[in-house]
VOZAKOL-776512 format. One line per 8 residues: number of its first residue (from 1); for each residue x, y, z of N, C-alpha, C, CB. Coordinates in nm, 2 decimals. Glycine has a CB too. Layout:
N
NUM) X,Y,Z,X,Y,Z,X,Y,Z,X,Y,Z ~ ...;
END
This chain:
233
1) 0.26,-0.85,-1.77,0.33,-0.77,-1.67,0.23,-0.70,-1.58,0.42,-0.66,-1.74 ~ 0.26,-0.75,-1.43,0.14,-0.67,-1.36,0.17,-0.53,-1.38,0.11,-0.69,-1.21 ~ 0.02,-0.41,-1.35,0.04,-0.31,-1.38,0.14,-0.25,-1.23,-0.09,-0.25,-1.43 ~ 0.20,-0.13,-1.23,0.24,-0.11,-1.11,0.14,-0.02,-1.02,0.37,-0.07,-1.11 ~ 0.07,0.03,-1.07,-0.03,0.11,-1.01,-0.14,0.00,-0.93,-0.11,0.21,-1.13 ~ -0.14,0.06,-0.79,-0.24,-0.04,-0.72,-0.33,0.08,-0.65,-0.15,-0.16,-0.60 ~ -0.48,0.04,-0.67,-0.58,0.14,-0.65,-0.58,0.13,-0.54,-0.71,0.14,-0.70 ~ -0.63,0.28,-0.43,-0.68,0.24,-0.30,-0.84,0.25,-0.30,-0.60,0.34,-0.19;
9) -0.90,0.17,-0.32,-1.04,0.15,-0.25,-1.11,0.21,-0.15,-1.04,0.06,-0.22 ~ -1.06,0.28,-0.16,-1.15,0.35,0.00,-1.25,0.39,0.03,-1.14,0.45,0.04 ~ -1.34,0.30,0.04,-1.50,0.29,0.09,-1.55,0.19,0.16,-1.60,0.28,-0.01 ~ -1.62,0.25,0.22,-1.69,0.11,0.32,-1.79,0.07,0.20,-1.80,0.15,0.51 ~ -1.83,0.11,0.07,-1.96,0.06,0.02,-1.91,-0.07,-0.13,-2.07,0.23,-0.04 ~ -1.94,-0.18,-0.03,-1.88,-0.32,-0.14,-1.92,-0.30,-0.26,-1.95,-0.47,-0.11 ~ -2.05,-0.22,-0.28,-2.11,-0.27,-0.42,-1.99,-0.14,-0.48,-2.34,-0.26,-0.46 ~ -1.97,-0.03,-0.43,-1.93,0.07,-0.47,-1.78,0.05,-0.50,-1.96,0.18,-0.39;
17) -1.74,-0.05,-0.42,-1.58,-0.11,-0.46,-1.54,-0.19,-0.59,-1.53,-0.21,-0.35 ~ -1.66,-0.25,-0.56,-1.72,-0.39,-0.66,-1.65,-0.28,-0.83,-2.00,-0.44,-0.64 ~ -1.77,-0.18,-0.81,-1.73,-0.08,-0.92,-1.65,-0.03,-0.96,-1.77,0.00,-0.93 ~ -1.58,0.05,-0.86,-1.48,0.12,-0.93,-1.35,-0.02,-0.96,-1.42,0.27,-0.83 ~ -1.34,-0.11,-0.90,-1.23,-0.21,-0.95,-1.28,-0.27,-1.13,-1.22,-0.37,-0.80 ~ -1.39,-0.25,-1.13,-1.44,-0.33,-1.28,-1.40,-0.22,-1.37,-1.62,-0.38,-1.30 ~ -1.42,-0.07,-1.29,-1.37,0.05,-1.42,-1.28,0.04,-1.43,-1.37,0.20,-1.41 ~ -1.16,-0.01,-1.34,-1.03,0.05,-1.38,-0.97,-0.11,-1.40,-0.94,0.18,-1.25;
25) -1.02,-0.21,-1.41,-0.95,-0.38,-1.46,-0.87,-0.35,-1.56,-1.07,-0.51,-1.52 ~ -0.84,-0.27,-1.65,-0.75,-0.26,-1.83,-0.62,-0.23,-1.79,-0.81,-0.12,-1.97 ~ -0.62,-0.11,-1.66,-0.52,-0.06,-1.64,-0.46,-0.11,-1.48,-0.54,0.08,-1.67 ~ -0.55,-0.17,-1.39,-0.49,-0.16,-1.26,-0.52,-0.33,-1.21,-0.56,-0.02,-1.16 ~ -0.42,-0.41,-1.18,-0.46,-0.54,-1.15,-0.43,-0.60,-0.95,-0.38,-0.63,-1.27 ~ -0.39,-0.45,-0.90,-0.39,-0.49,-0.74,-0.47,-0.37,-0.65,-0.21,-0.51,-0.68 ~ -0.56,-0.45,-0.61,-0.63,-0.33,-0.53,-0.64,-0.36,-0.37,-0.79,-0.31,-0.59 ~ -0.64,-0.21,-0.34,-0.66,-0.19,-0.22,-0.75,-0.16,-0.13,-0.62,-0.15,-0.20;
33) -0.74,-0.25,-0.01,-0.86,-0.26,0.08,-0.82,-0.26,0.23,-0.93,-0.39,0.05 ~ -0.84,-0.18,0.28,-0.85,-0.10,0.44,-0.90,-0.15,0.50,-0.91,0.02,0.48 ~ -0.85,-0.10,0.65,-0.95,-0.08,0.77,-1.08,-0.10,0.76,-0.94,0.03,0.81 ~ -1.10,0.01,0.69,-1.23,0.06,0.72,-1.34,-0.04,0.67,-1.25,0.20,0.65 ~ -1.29,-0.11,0.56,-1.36,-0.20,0.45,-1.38,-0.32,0.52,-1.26,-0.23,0.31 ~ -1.25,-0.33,0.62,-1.27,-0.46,0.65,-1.34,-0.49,0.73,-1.18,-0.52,0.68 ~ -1.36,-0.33,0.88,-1.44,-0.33,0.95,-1.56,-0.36,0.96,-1.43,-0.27,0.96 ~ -1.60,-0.28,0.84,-1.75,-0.28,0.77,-1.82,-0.45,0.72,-1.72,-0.17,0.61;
41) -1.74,-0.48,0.69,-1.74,-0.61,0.59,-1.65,-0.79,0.63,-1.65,-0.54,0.44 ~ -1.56,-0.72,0.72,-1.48,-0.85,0.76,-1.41,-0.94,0.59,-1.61,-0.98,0.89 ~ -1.40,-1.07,0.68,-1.33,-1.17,0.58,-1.41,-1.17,0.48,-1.31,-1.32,0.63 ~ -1.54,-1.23,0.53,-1.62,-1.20,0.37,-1.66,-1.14,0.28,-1.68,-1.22,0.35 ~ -1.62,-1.02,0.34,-1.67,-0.90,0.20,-1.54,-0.91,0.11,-1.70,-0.70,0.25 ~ -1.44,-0.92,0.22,-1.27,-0.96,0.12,-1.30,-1.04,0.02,-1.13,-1.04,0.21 ~ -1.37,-1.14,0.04,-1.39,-1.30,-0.04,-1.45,-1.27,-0.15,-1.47,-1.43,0.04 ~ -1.55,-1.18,-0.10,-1.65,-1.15,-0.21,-1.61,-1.05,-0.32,-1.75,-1.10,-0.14;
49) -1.49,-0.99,-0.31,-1.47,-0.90,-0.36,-1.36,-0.97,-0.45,-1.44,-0.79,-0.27 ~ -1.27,-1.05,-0.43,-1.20,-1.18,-0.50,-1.26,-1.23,-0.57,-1.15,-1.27,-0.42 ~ -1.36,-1.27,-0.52,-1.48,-1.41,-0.65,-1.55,-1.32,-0.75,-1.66,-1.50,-0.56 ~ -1.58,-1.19,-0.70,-1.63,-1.17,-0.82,-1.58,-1.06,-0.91,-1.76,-1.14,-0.79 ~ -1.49,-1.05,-0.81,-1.39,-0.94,-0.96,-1.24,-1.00,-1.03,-1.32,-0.76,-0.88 ~ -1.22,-1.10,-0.95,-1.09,-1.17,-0.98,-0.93,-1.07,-0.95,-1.11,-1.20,-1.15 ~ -1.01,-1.00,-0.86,-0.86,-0.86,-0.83,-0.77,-0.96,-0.75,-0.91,-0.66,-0.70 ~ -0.66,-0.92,-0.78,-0.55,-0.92,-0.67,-0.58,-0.84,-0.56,-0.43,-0.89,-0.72;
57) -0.56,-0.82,-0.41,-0.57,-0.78,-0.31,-0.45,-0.73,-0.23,-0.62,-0.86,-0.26 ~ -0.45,-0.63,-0.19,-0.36,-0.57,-0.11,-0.43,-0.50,0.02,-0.30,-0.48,-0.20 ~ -0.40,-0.63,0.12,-0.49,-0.59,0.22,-0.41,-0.47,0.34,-0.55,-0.75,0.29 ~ -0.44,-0.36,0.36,-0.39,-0.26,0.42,-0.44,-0.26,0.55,-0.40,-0.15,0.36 ~ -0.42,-0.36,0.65,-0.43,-0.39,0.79,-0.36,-0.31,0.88,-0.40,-0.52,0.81 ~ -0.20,-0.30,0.88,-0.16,-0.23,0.94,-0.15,-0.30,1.04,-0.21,-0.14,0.94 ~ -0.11,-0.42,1.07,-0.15,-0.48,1.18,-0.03,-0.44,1.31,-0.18,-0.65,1.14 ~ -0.03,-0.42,1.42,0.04,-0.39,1.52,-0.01,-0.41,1.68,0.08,-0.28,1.50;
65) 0.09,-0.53,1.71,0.06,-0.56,1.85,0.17,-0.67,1.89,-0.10,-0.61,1.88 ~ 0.16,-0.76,2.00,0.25,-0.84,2.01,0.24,-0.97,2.00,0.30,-0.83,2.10 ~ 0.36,-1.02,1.93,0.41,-1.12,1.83,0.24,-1.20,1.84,0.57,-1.22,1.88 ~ 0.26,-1.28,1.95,0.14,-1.37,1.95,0.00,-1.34,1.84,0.09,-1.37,2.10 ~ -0.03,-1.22,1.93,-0.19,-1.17,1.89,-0.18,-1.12,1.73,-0.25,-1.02,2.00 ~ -0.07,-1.11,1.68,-0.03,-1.07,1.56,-0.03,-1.21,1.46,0.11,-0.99,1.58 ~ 0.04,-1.29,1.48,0.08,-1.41,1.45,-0.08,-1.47,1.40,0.16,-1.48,1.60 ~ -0.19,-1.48,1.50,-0.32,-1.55,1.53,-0.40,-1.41,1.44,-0.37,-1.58,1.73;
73) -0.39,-1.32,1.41,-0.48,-1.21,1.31,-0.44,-1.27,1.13,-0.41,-1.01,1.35 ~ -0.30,-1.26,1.13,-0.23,-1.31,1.00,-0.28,-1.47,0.95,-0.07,-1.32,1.03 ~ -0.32,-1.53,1.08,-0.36,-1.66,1.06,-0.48,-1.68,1.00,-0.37,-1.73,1.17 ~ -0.57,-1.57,1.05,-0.73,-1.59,1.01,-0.76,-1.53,0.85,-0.84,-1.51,1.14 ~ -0.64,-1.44,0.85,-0.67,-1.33,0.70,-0.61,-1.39,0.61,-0.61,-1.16,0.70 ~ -0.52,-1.50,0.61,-0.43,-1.57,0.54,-0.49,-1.67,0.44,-0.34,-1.63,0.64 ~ -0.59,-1.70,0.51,-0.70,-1.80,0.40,-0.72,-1.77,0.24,-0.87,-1.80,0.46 ~ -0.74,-1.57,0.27,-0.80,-1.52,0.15,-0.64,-1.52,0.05,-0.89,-1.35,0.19;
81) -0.56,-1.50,0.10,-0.45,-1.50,0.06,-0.42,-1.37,-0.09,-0.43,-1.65,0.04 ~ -0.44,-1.25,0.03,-0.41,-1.13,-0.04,-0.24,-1.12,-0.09,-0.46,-1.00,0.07 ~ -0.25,-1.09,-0.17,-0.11,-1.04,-0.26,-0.01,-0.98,-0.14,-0.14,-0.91,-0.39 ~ -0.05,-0.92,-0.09,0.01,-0.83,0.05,-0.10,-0.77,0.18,0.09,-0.68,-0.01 ~ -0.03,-0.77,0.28,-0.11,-0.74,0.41,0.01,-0.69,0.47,-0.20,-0.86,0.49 ~ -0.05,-0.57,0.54,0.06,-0.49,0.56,0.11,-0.50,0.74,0.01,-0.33,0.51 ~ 0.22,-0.48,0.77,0.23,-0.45,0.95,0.25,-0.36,0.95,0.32,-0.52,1.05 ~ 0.28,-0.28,1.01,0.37,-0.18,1.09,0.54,-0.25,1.15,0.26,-0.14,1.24;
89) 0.62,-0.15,1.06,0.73,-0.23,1.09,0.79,-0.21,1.25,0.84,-0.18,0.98 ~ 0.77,-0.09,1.29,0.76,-0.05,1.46,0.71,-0.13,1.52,0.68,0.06,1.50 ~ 0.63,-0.23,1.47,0.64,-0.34,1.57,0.73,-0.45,1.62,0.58,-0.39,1.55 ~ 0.84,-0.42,1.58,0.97,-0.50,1.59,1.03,-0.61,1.53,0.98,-0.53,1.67 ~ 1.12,-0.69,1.55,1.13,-0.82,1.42,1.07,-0.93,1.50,1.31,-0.87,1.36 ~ 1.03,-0.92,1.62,0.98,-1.08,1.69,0.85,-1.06,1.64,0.98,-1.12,1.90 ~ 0.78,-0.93,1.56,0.64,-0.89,1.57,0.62,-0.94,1.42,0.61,-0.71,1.61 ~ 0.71,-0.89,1.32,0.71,-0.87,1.17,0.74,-1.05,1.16,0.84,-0.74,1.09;
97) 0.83,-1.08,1.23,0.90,-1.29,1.22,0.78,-1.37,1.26,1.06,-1.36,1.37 ~ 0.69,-1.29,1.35,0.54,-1.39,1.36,0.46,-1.39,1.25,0.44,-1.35,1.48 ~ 0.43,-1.26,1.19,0.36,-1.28,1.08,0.40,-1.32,0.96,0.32,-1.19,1.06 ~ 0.57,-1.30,0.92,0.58,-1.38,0.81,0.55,-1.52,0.84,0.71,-1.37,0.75 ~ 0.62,-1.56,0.96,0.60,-1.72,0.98,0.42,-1.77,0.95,0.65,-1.76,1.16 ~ 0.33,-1.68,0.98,0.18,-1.73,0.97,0.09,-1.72,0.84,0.11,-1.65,1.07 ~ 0.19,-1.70,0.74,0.11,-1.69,0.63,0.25,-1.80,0.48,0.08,-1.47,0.60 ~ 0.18,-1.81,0.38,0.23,-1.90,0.27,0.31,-1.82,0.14,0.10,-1.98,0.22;
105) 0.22,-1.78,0.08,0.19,-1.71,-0.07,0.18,-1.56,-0.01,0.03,-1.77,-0.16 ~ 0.16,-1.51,0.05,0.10,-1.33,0.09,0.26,-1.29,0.16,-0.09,-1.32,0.26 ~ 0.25,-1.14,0.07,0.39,-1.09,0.10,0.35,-0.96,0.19,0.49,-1.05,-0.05 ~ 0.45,-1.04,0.34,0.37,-0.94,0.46,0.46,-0.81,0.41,0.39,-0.99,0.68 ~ 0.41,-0.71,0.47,0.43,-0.60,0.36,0.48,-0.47,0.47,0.26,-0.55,0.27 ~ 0.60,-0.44,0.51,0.60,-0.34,0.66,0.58,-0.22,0.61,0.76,-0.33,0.75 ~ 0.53,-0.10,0.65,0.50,0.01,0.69,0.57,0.06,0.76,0.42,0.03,0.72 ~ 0.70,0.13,0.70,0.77,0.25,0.76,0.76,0.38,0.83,0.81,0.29,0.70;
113) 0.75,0.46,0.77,0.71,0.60,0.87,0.57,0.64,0.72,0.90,0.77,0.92 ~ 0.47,0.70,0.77,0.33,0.70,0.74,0.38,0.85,0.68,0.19,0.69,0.88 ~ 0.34,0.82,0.52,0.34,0.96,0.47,0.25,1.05,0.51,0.34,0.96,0.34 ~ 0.15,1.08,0.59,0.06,1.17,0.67,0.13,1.28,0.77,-0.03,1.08,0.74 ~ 0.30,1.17,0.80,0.38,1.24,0.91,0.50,1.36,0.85,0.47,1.11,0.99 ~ 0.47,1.49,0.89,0.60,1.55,0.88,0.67,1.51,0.96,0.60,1.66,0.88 ~ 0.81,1.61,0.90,0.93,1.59,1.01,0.88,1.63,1.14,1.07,1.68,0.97 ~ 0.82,1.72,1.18,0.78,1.80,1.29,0.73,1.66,1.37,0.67,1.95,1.25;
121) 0.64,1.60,1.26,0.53,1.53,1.37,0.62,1.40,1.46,0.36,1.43,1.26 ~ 0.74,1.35,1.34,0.82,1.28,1.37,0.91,1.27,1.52,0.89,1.30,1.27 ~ 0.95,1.40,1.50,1.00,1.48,1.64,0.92,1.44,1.74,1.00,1.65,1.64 ~ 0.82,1.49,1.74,0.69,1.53,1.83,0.70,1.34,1.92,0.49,1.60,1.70 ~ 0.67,1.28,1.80,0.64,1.08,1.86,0.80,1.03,1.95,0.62,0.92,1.68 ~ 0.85,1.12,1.91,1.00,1.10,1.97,1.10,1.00,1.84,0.97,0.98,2.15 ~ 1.09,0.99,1.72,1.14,0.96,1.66,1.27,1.02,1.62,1.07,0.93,1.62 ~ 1.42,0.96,1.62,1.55,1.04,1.65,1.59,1.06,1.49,1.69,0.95,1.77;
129) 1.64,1.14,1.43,1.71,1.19,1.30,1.58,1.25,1.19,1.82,1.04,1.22 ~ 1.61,1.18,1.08,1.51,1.29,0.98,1.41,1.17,0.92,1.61,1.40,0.83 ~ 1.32,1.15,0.86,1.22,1.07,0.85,1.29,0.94,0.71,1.07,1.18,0.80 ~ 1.38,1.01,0.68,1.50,0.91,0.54,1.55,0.80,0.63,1.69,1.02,0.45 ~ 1.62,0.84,0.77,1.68,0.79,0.85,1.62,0.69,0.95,1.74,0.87,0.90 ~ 1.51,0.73,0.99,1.41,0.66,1.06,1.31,0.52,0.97,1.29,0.79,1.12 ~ 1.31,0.57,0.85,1.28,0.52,0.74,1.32,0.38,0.69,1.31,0.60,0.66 ~ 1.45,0.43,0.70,1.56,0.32,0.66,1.61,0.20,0.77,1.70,0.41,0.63;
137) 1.59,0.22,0.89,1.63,0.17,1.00,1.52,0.06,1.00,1.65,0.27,1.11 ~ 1.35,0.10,0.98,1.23,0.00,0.98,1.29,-0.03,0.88,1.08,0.03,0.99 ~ 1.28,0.00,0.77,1.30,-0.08,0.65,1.40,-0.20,0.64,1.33,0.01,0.54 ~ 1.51,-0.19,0.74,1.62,-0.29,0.74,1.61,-0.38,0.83,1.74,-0.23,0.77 ~ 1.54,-0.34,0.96,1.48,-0.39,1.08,1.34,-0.53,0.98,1.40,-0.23,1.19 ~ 1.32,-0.51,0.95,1.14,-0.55,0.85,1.18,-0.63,0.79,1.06,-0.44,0.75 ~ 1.31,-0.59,0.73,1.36,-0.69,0.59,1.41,-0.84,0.64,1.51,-0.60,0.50 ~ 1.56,-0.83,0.79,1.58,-0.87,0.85,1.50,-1.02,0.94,1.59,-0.78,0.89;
145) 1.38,-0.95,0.96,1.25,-1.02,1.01,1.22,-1.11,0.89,1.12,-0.91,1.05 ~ 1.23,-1.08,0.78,1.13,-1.16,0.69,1.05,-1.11,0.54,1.02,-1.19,0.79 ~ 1.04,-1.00,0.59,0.92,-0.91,0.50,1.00,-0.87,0.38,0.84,-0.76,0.58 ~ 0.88,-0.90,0.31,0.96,-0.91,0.16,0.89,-0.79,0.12,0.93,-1.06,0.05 ~ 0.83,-0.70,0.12,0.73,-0.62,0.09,0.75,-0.47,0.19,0.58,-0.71,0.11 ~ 0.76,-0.36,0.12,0.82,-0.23,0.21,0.69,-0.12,0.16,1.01,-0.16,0.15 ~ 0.63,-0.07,0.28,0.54,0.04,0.22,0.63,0.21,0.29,0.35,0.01,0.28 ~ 0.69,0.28,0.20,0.74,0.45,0.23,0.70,0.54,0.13,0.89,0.48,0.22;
153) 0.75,0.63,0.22,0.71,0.78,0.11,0.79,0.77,-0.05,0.81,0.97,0.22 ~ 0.76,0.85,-0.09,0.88,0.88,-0.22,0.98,0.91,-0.21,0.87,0.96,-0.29 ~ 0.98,1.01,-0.11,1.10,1.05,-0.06,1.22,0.97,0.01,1.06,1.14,0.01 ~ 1.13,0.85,0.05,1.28,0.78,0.07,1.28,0.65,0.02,1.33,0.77,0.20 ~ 1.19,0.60,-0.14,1.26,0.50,-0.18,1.38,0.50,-0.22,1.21,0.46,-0.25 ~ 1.44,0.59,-0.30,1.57,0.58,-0.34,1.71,0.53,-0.22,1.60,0.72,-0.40 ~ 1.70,0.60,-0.12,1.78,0.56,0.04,1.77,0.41,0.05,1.70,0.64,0.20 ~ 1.62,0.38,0.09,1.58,0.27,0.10,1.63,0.15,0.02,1.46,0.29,0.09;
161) 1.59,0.18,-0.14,1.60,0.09,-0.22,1.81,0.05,-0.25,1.49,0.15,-0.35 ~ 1.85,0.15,-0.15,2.02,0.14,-0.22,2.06,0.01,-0.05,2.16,0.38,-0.21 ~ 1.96,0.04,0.01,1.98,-0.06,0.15,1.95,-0.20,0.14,1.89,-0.01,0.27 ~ 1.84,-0.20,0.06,1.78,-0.33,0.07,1.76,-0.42,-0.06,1.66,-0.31,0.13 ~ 1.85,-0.36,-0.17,1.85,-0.40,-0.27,1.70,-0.42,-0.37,1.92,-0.51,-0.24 ~ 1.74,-0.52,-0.49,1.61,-0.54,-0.55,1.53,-0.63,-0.53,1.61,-0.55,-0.64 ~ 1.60,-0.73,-0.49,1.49,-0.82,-0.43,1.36,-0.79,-0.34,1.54,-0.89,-0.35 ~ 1.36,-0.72,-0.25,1.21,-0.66,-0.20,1.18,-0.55,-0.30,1.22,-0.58,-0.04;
169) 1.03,-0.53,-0.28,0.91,-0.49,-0.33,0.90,-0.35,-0.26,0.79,-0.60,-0.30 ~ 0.89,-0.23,-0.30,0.87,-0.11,-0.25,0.75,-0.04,-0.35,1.01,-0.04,-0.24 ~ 0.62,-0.02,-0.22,0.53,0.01,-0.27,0.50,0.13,-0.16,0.44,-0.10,-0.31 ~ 0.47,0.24,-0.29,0.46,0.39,-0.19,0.33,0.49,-0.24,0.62,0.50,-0.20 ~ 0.28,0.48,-0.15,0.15,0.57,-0.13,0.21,0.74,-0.14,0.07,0.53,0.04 ~ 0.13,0.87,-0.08,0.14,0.99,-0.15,0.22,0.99,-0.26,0.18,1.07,-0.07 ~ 0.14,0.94,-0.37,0.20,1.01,-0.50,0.06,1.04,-0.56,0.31,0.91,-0.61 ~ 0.06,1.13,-0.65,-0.03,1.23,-0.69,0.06,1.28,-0.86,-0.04,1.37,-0.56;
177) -0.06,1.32,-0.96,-0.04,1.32,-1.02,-0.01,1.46,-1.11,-0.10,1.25,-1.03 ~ 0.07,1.51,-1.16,0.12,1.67,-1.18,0.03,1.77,-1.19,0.20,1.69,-1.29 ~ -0.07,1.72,-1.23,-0.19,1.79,-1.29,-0.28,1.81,-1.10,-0.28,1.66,-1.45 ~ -0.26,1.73,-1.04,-0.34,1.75,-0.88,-0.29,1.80,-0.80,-0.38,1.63,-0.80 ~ -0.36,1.96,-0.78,-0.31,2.03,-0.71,-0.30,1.97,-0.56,-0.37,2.15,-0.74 ~ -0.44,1.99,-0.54,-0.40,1.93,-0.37,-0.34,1.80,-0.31,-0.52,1.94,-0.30 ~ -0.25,1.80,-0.23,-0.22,1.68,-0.16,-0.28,1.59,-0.09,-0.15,1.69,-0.11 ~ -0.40,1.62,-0.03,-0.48,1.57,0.07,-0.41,1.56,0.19,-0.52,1.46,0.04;
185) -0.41,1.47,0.26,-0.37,1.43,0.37,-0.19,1.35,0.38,-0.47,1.34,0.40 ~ -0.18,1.37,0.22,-0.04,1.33,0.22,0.07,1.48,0.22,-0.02,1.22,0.09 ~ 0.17,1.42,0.31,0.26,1.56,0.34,0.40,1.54,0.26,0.29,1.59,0.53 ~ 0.42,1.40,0.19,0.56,1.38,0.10,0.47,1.29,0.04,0.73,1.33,0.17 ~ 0.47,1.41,-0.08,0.40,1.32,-0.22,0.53,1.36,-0.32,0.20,1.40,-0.31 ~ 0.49,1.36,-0.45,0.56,1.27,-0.60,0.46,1.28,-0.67,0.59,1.09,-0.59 ~ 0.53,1.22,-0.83,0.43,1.24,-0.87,0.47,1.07,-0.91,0.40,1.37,-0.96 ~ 0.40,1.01,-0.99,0.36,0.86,-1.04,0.53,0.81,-1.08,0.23,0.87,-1.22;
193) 0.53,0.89,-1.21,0.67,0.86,-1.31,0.80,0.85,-1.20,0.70,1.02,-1.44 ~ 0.78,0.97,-1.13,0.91,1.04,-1.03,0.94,0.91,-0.93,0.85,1.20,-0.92 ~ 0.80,0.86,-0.85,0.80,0.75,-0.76,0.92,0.55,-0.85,0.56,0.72,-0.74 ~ 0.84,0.56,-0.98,0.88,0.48,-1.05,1.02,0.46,-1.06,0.83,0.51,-1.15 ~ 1.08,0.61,-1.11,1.20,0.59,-1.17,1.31,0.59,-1.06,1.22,0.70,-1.27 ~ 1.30,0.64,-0.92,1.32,0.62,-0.78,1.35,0.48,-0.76,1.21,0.65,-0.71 ~ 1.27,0.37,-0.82,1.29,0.21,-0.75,1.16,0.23,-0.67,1.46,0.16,-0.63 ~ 1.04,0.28,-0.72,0.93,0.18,-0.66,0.89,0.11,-0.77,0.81,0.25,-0.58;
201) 0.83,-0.01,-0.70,0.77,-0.14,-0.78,0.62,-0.10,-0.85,0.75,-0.29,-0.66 ~ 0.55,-0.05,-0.69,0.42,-0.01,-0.71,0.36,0.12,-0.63,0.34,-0.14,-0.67 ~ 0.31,0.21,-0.65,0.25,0.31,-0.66,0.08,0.32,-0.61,0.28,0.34,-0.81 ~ 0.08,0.38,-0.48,-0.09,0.32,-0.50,-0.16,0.50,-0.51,-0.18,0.18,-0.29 ~ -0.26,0.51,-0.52,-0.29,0.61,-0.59,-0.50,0.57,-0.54,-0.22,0.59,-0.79 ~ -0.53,0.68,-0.49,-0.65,0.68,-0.46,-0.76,0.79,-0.55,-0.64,0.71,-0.31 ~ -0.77,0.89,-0.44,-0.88,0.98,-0.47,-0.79,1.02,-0.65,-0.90,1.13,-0.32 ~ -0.71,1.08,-0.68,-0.73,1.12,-0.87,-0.78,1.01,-0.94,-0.56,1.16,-0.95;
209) -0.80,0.91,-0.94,-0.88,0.81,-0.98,-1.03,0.79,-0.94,-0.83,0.71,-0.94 ~ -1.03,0.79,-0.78,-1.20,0.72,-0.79,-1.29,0.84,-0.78,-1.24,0.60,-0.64 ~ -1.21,1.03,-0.78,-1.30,1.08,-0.75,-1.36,1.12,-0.89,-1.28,1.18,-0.67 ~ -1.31,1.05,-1.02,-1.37,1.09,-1.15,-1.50,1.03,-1.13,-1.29,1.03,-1.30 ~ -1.54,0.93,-1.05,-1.64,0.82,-1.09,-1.75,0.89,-1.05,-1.62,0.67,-1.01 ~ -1.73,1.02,-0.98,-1.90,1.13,-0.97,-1.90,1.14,-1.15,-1.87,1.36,-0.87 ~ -1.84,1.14,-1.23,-1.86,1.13,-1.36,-1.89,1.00,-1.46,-1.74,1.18,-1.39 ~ -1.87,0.93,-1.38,-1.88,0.84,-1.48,-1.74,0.70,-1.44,-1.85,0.95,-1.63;
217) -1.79,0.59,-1.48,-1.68,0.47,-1.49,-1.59,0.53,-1.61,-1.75,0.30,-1.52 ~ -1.67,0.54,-1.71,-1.55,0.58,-1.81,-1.48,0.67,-1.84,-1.56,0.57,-1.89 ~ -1.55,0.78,-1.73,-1.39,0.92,-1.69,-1.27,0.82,-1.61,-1.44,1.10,-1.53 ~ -1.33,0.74,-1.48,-1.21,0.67,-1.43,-1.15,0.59,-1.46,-1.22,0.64,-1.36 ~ -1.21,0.51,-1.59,-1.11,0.40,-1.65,-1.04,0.48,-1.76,-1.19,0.24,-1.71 ~ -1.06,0.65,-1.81,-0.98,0.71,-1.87,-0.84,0.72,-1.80,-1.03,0.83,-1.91 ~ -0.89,0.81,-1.71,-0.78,0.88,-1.60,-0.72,0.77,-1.53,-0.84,0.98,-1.49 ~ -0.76,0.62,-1.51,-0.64,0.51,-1.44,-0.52,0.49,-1.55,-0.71,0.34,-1.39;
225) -0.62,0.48,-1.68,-0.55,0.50,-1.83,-0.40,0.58,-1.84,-0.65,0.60,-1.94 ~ -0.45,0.70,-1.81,-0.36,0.85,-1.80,-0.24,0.83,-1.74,-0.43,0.99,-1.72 ~ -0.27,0.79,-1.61,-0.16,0.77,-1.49,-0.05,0.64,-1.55,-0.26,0.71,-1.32 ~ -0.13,0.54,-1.57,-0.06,0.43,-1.64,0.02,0.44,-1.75,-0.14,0.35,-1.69 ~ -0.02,0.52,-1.85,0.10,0.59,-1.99,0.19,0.67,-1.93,0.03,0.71,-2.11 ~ 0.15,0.71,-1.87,0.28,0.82,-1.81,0.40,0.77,-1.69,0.19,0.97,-1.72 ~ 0.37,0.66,-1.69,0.45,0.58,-1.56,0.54,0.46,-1.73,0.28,0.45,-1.39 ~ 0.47,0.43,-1.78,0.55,0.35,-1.93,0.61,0.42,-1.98,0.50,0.29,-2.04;
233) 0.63,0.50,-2.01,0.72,0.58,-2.16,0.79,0.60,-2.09,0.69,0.73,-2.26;
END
């Protein structure tokens, strides 16, 4: 059974990724890889990070633009054939139908409204009702298109997951763990168990994991440990 916790990787430093994915292999088998990673590193640091750790991949592209230029990005990243690569579901269904169409095995993955956004900020972009509602509308729009794979807050898998049944995959970022006081940059967090019992599949979970590793690999392959028991029972 894959685990449902999927790490976020967040570093530009390969060898430093290389690491923390080998600490936490017992408990976490899909990891995550950014922007920033990819920037730094392109296709082949992705490749490299596959060959020599054997991770599954969850490539967090984000990709958004029109259909075409979208279509021809999914084409070139599709080789490595990450577990998921994410769009932006705001890019519409001719946007989200190009990219499923341009890939095989990889489950294009939409991106709803960005747990970083309050309601306020929501308003502000011109987005109409409350972030559940706006939420639900990409998520149905996305599904429609193709995409088998949903990334939202916590707060609105449950909405979500009564819309789009079980068949798609709902994997949600800000969740944090009861014991972590601060939220960071996420403004609708959860905690691990809460996200779970909701109808998410997978759970990705960053800094309470990789910032043990100023301690040690084996504080962080404790504490991916911790998160993992408490999401089973």
């Amino acid at each position: 059974m894959t685990s449902p916790i999927i790490l976020a990787v967040d570093t530009p430093d390969i060898e430093l990724a290389k690491r923390w994915i080998s600490a936490t292999r017992e408990s976490i088998d899909v990891f995550k890889l950014g922007l920033e990673f990819y920037l730094s590193h392109g296709f082949g640091g992705i490749s490299a990070i596959q060959r020599e750790t054997g991770a599954e991949i969850f490539l967090d592209l984000k990709l958004h633009d029109i259909p075409h230029t979208v279509s021809k990005a999914v084409t070139v990243v599709s080789a490595l054939e990450p577990r998921f690569l994410t769009v932006h579901a705001s890019g519409g269904e001719a946007m989200i139908s190009a990219a499923v169409k341009a890939v095989s095995s990889t489950s294009i993955t939409a991106v709803t409204i960005l747990t970083s956004l309050s309601q306020d900020d929501l308003s502000e972009i011109g987005f109409q009702g409350t972030a559940l509602s706006a939420a639900q509308a990409l998520a149905n729009l996305a599904v429609k298109a193709g995409a088998t794979s949903l990334v939202c807050s916590p707060h609105e898998i449950s909405g979500i997951r009564k819309n789009v049944g079980d068949g798609v995959t709902i994997i949600t970022p800000g969740v944090r763990p009861a014991d972590e006081i601060s939220a960071d940059d996420q403004k609708r967090t959860m905690t691990p168990s809460e996200a779970i019992s909701l109808g998410a599949n997978f759970i990705v979970i960053g800094r309470p994991i990789t910032s043990r590793w100023a301690k040690g690999s084996e504080q962080m392959a404790e504490r991916a440990a911790q998160i993992l028991d408490s999401v089973q029972r």
